[in-house]
C-alpha positions as CSV (number, residue, x, y, z in Angstrom):
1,X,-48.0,-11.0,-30.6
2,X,-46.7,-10.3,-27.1
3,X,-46.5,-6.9,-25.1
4,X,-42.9,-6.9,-25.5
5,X,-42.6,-7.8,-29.3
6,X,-45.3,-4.7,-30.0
7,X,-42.9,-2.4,-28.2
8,X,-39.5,-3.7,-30.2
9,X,-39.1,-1.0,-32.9
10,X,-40.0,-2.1,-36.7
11,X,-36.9,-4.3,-38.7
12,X,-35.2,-2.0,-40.6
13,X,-31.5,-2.3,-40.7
14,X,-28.8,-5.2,-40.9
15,X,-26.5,-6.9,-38.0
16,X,-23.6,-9.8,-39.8
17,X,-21.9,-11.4,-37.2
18,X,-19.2,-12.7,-37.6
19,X,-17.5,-15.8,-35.9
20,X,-16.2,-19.2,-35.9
21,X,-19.2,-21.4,-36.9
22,X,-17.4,-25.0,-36.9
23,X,-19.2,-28.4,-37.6
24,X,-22.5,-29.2,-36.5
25,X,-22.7,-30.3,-33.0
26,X,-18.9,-29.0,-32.5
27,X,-17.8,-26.9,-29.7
28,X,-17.6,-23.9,-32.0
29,X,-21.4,-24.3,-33.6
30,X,-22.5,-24.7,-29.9
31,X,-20.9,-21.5,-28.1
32,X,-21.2,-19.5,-31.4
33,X,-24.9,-20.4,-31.3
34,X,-25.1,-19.7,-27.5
35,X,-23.7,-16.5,-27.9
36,X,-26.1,-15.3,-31.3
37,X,-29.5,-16.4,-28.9
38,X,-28.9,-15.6,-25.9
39,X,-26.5,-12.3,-26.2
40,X,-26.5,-10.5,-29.7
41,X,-30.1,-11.0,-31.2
42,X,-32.1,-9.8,-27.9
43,X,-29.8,-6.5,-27.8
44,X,-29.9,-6.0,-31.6
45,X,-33.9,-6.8,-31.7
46,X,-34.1,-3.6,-29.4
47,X,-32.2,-1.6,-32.0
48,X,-34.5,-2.7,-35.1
49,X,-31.9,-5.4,-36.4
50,X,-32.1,-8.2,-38.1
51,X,-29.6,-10.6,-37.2
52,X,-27.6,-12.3,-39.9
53,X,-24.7,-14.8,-40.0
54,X,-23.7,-16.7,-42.8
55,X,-24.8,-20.7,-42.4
56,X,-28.1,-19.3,-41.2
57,X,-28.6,-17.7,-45.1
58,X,-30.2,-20.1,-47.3
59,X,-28.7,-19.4,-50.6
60,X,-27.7,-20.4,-53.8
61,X,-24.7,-18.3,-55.1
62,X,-20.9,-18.2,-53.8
63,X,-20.7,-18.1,-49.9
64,X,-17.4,-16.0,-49.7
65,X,-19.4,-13.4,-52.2
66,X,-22.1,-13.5,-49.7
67,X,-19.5,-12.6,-46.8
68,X,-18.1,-9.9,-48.7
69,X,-21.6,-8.2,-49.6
70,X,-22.8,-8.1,-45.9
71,X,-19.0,-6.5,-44.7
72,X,-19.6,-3.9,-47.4
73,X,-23.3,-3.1,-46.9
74,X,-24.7,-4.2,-43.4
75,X,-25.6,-1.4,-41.0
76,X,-23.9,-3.0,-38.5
77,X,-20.9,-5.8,-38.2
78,X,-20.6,-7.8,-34.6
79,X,-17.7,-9.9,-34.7
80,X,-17.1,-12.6,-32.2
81,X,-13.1,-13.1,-31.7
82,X,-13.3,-15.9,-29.8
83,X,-10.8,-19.0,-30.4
84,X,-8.8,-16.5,-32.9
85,X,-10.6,-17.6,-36.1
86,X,-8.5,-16.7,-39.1
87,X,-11.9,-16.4,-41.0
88,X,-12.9,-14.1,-38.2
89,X,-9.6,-12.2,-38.1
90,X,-10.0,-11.3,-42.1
91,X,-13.7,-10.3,-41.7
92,X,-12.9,-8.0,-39.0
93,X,-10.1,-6.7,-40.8
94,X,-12.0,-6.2,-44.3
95,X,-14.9,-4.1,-42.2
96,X,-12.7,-2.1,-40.5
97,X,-10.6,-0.7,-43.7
98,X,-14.1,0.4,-44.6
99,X,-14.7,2.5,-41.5
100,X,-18.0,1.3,-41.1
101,X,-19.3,0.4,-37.8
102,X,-17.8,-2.7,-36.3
103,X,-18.3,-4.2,-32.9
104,X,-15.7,-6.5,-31.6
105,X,-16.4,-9.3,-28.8
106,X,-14.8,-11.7,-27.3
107,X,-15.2,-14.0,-24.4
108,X,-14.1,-13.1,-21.3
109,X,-11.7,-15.8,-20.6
110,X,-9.7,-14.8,-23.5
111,X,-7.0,-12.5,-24.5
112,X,-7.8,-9.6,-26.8
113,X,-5.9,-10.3,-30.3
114,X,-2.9,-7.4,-30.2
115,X,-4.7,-6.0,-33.7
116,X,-8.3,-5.4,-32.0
117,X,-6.6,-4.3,-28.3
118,X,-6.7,-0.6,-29.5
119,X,-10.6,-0.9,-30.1
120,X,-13.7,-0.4,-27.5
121,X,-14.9,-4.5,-27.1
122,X,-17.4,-6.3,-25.2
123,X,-16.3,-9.1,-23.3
124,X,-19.2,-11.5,-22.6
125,X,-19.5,-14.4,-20.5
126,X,-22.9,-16.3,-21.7
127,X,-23.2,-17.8,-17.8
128,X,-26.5,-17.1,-16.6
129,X,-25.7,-14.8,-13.5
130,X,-23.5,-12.9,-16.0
131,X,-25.2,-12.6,-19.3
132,X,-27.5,-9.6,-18.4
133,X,-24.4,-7.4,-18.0
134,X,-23.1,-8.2,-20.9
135,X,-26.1,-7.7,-23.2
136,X,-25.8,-4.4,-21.4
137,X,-22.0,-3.8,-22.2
138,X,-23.1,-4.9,-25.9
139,X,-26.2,-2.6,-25.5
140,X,-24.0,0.3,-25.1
141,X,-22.1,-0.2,-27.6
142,X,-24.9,-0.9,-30.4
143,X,-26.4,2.7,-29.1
144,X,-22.7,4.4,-29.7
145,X,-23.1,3.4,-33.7
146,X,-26.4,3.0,-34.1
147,X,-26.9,7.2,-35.5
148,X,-24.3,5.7,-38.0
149,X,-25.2,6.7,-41.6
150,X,-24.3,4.4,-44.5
151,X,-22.8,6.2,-47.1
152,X,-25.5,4.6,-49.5
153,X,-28.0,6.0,-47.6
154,X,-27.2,9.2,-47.4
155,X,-28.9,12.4,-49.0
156,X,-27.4,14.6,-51.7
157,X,-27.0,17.2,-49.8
158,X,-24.8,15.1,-47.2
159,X,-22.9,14.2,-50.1
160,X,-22.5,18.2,-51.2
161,X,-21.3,18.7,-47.6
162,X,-18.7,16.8,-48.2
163,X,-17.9,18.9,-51.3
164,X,-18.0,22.2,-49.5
165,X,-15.3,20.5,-46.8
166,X,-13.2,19.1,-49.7
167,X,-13.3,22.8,-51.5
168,X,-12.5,24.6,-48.1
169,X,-9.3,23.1,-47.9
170,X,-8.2,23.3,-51.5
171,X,-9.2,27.5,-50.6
172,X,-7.0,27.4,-47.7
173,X,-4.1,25.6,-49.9
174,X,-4.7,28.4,-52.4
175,X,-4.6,31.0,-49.5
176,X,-1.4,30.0,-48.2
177,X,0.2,29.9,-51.7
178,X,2.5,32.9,-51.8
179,X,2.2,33.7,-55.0
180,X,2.9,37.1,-56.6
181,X,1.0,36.9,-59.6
182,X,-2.4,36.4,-57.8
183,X,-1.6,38.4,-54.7
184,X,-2.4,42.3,-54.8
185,X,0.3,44.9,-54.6
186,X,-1.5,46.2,-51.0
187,X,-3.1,43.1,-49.1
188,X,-6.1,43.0,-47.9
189,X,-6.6,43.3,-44.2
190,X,-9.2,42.2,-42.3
191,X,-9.9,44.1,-39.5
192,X,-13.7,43.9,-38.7
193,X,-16.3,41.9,-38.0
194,X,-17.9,43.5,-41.2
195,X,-14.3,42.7,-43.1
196,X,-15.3,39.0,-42.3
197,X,-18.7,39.1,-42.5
198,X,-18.4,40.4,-46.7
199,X,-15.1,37.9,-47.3
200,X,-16.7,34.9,-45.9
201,X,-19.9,36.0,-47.9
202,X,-17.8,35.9,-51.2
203,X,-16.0,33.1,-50.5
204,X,-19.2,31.1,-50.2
205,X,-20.7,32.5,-52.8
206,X,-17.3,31.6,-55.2
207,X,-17.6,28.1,-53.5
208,X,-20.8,27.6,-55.3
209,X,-22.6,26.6,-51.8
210,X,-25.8,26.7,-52.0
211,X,-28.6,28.0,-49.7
212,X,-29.8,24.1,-49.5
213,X,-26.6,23.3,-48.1
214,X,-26.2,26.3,-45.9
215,X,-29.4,25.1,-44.3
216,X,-28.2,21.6,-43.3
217,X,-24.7,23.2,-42.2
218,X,-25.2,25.9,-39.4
219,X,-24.5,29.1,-40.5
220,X,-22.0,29.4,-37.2
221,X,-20.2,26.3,-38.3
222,X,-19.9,27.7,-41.8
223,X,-18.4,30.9,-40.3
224,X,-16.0,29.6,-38.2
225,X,-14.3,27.0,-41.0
226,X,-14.0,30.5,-43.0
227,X,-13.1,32.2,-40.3
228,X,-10.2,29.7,-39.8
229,X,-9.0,30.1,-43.6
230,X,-8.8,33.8,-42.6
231,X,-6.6,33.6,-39.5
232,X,-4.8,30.2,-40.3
233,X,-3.1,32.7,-43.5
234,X,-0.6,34.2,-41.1
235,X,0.3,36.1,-38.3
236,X,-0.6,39.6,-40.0
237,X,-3.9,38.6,-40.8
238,X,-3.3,39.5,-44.4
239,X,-5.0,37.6,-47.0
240,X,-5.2,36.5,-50.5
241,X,-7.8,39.0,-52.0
242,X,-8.1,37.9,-55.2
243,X,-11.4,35.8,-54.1
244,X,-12.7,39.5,-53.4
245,X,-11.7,40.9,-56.6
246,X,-13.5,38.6,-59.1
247,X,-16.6,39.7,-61.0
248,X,-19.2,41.0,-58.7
249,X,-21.3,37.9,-57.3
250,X,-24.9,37.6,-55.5
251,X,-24.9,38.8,-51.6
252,X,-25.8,35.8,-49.1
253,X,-26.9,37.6,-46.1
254,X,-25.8,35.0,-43.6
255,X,-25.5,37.1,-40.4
256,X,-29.1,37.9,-40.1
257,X,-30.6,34.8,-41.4
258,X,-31.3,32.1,-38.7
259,X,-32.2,28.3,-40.5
């Protein structure tokens, strides 16, 4: 093993590329192949890649199934516009309905396609006096997504983050609902720091948010999304009490508890 191949970080995530492959020996195969050894594998190796692309995979099943699992499940999609595959062109498209991250390139004597012109991309030029700055143009852009977290890879408690997010905005929707049988006679006004302090406390506490998740949210963040229910409600600063008039409910101390 060489001194630079013990410094590479461990394999531990996925790279599909995708690009016009061609026939063997066709002008396709052989810049598709330039461009996979001499300008996405070294940058990806740095990132803990494995580099994949399809008529490299030796298997048995359905090819287009194949395509399909690596769009939905890699860590990371390159794809090469170049030549304005159609293949290519429906690949890139199917990635980026999922959101996930997606890398377009294309070489540098070509025009960006007018659907990918609104995206970042790396245009490369695989001649020797250029190619180290474009593995450093493609460098850059691997770091940007690499923090990227799969959705199947992510914890429960991201997941419930999500679920505090989704049920702050069905509050504020139920805030901003004027609606005279669940509104008090005299509304509430909040007029101190205490004021919010207690409401946001209840609120939580109604939201069923857990200390687990209040940990992984900070609590300032927390405060300020309830603070914003709070002020968005109107100009007054009157609001919806009926969250503070429920059955009593346990105390979260938030604003003296740093996580």
């Amino acid at each position: 093993m060489t001194t630079l191949e013990k410094q590479l970080p461990k394999i531990t995530k996925t790279c599909f590329v995708v690009t016009a492959i061609g026939q063997n020996g066709s002008p396709e195969r052989i810049q598709a192949d330039k461009v996979l050894k001499y300008l996405i594998e070294p940058v990806c190796r740095e990132f803990g890649y494995k580099v994949v692309r399809v008529d490299k995979e030796s298997t048995n099943g359905d090819i287009n199934e194949s395509i399909i699992n690596h769009l939905k499940s890699d860590e990371l999609v390159i794809a090469d516009m170049t030549g304005h595959n159609a293949n290519a062109f429906y690949e890139f498209g199917f990635r980026q309905a999922l959101g996930l991250p997606l890398i377009p390139i294309i070489k540098h004597t070509e025009k960006l396609p007018f659907d990918v012109i609104a995206r970042r991309t790396v245009f490369y030029d695989t001649d020797v006096a250029e190619i180290e700055n474009s593995k450093e143009r493609l460098r850059n852009m691997v770091h940007d997504v690499d923090a990227f977290v799969m959705p199947s890879q992510r914890s429960q408690s991201e997941l419930n983050l999500q679920s505090i997010d989704s049920k702050l905005n069905e509050v504020l929707n139920l805030l901003k609902k004027d609606n005279p049988k669940t509104k008090p006679a005299t509304p509430t006004k909040v007029k101190t720091h205490e004021d919010s302090r207690k409401f946001n406390e209840n609120l939580i506490a109604n939201l069923k948010i857990n200390n687990e998740d209040i940990k992984l949210k900070s609590v300032e963040t927390l405060q300020q999304s309830l603070q914003r229910i709070i002020t968005d409600q109107n100009s007054s600063d009157t609001i919806n009490a009926s969250f503070l008039q429920r059955e009593p409910i346990p105390r979260l101390s938030l604003s003296d508890k740093k996580f």
